[in-house]
N, C-alpha and C positions, 0 to 999 in steps of 0.2 A: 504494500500500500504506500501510496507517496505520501508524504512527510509536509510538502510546499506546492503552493501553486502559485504561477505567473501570469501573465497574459496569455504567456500560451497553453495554458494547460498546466496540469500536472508535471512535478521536475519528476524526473523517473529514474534518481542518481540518488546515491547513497550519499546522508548526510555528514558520514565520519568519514573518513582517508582509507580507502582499502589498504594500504600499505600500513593499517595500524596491525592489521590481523597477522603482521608475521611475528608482532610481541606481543603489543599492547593491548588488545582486546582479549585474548586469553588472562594476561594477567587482571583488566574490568573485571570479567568477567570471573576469575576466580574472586579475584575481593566480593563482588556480589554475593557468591557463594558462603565465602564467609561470613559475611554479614546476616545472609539464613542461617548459617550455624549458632552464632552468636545470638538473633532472635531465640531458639531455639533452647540455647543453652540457658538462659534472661528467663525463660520461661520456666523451665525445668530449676532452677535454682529460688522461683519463689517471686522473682523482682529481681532488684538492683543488688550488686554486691560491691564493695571496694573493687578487686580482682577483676570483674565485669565493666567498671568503669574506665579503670584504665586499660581493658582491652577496646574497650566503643573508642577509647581517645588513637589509642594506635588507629583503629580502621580508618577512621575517620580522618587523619591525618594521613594515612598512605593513599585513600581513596581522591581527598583534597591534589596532595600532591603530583598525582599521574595525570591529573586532570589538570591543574594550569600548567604543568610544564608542559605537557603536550601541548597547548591554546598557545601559550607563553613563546613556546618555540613552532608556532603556525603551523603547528604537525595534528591538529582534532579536527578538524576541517576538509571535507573533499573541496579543492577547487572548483571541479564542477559543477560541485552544487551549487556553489557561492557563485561562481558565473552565468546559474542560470537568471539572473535578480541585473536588475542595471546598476547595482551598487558592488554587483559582487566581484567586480575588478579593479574599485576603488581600494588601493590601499591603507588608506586612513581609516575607510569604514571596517574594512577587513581587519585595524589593530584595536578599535574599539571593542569588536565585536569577540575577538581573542581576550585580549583584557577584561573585557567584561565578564567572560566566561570565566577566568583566573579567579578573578573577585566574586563572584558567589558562588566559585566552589570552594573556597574557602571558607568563605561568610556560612554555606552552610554545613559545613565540616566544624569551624568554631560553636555556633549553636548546638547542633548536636552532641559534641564532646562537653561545653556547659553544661547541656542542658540533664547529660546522665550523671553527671556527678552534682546537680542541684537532687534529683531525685533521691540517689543513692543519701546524699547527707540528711535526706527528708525521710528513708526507710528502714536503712541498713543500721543496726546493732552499731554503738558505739564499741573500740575496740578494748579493752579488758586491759586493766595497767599493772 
């Protein structure tokens, strides 16, 4: 199913870089994975645990991280896609729109990593002295 439509139609390219698939989308794609486990494991353990938090902060910052650097270094993006748009061979639109991607995946990689160790400090057993 396409993703965008133009004037002319439906774009009928893929909107990530196939050249991500000889790393980087296995390694997505395994972080997604783990982040099912992780659910998983959140569940099974009751809620929040200290241990649990600071694993949500690693994902959550490894996940962050593949994602601007890729944007950051104009490698998440198929060209083609972006060319099918009249902006999408402007290079200043094309570093905003890189950038922009950096900054809320961060922005939401930060929230999330907040947001389970707000939880955890609102559930979790203080620790035993």
């Amino acid at each position: 199913l396409p993703v965008a439509w133009n004037t002319g139609g439906s774009v009928d390219v893929p909107l990530l870089d196939p050249a991500l698939w000889s790393l980087w989308i296995p390694v997505i794609l395994g972080l997604i994975v783990l982040e099912a486990v992780f659910t998983v494991a959140k569940h099974r353990a009751g809620g929040w645990t200290w241990p649990l938090a600071v694993v949500n902060i690693v994902l959550a910052a490894a996940g962050a991280t593949v994602v601007a650097a890729l944007a950051l270094g104009d490698s998440l993006y198929n060209p083609d896609f972006l060319a099918a748009f009249p902006w999408g061979t402007n290079d200043d639109v094309v570093a905003i729109i890189n950038v922009g991607t950096a900054v809320v995946s961060v922005g939401v990689a930060l929230w999330d990593a907040i947001d389970g160790v707000v939880r955890t400090a609102k559930t979790a057993p203080a620790p035993r002295r």
